[in-house]
N, C-alpha and C positions, 0 to 999 in steps of 0.2 A: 347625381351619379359621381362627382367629381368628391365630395365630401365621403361618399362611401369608400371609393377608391384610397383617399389618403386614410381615414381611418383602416381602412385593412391595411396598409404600409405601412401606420404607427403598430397594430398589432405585432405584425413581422418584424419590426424591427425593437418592439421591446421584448419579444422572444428570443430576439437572437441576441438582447442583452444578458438578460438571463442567462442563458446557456453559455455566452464567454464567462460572465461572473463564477457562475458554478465550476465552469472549466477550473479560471485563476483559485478558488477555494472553496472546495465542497460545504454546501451549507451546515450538513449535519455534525464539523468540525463546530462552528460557531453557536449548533443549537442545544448538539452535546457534551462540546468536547473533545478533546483526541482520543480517549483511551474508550469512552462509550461509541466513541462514533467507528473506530476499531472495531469492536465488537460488534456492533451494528450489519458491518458490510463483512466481515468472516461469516457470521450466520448467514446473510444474504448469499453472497455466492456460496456457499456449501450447498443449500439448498437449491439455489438454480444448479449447478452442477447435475446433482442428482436428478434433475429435472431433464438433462441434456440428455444424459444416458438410460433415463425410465428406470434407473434403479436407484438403490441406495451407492452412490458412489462416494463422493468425494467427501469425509471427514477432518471438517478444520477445528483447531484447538489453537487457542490463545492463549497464550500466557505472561501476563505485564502484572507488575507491581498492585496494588489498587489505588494508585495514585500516582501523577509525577507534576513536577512543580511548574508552574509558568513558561512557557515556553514559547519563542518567536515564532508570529504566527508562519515566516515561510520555512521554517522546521518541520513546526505540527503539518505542514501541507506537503513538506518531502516526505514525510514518512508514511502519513496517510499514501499517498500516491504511489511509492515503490510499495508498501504491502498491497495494495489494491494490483497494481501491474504484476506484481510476483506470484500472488495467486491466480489473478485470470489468466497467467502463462499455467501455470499448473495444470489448472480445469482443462486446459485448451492442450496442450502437449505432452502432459509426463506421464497420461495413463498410470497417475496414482490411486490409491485408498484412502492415503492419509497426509493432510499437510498442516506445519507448525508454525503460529506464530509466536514469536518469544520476544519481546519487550524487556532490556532488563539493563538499571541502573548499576555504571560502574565505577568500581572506587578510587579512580582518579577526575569522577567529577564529568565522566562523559556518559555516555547512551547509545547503547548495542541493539536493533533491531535485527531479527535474522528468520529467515523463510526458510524451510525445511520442508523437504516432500518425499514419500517414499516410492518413485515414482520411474520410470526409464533412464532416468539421466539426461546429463545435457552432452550433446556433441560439439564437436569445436566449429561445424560452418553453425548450428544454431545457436551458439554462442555470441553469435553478432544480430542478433533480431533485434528489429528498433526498438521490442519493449526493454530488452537487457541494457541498451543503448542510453535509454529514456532516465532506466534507472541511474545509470554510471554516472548522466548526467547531473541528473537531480542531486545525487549525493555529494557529486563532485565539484558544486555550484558553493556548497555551505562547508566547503575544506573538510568532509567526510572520508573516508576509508571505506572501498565499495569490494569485495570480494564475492566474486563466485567457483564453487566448486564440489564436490560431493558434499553427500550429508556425513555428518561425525561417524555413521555407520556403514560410509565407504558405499553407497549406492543410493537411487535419486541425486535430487539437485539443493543445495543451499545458497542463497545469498545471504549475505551478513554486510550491512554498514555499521560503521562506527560513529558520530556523530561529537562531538566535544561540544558541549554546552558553553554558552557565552559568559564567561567571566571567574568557567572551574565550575559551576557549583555542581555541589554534589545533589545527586537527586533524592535519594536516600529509597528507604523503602516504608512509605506509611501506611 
């Protein structure tokens, strides 16, 4: 009995490694990559979305380079992690149709990700939700530039960080 006991304890507790691991860096970063693994969880949550509400609701579109260069893995994990937080705010609050990711190298050698939804807007108390918080953080951890505010078309919500790549380099567009 005693032997069963601790092997169910080992179970538990390399579950609960697991699951800090994947917290600290989602695997599918390391199985795919940032820019596939991107892609990967935009389909995903579109599709739960749509799931949530039994309809066709939530259409996400991505838009990144088809490539960008080497990147520090706690980059690749802030950006993974604000697009993932930005959109499951979306699904969950803006009563949108349509939200945008846009990935896009700039030419003084930094990297612009920005979330775009056509969606309610953001108000000034939900403006302070711990996911918005989560994000400020994250980006503001790697000397990033965090803004939130309307989308370019003055209604929904966008976040936009700026990111400056370690050493300048330019990302280009391959």
């Amino acid at each position: 009995a005693q032997a069963g006991d601790l092997q169910a304890e080992l179970r538990a507790a390399v579950g609960d490694i697991r699951r800090l691991v994947h917290g600290l860096r989602p695997p599918a970063l390391d199985e795919l990559g940032l820019l596939p693994a991107l892609r990967q969880r935009v389909a995903r949550l579109g599709s739960e979305a749509s799931a949530v509400r039994n309809e066709p609701g939530l259409v996400i579109t991505l838009d990144a380079p088809h490539d960008l260069p080497p990147l520090p893995a706690a980059l690749e994990v802030a950006i993974y992690r604000i697009v993932d937080e930005a959109l499951v705010n979306v699904a969950r609050h803006a009563n949108a149709r349509h939200a945008w990711v846009r990935v896009e190298a700039e030419a003084a050698g930094g990297l612009r990700v920005s979330i775009a939804d056509d969606g309610d807007g953001i108000s000034a108390e939900r403006g302070t939700g711990v996911g918005l918080l989560s994000m400020r953080e994250r980006a503001e951890e790697l000397g990033a530039r965090f803004m939130l505010g309307p989308n370019r078309e003055g209604q929904g919500t966008q976040v936009t960080v700026e990111f400056s790549l370690p050493g300048g380099q330019n990302t280009g567009h391959a």
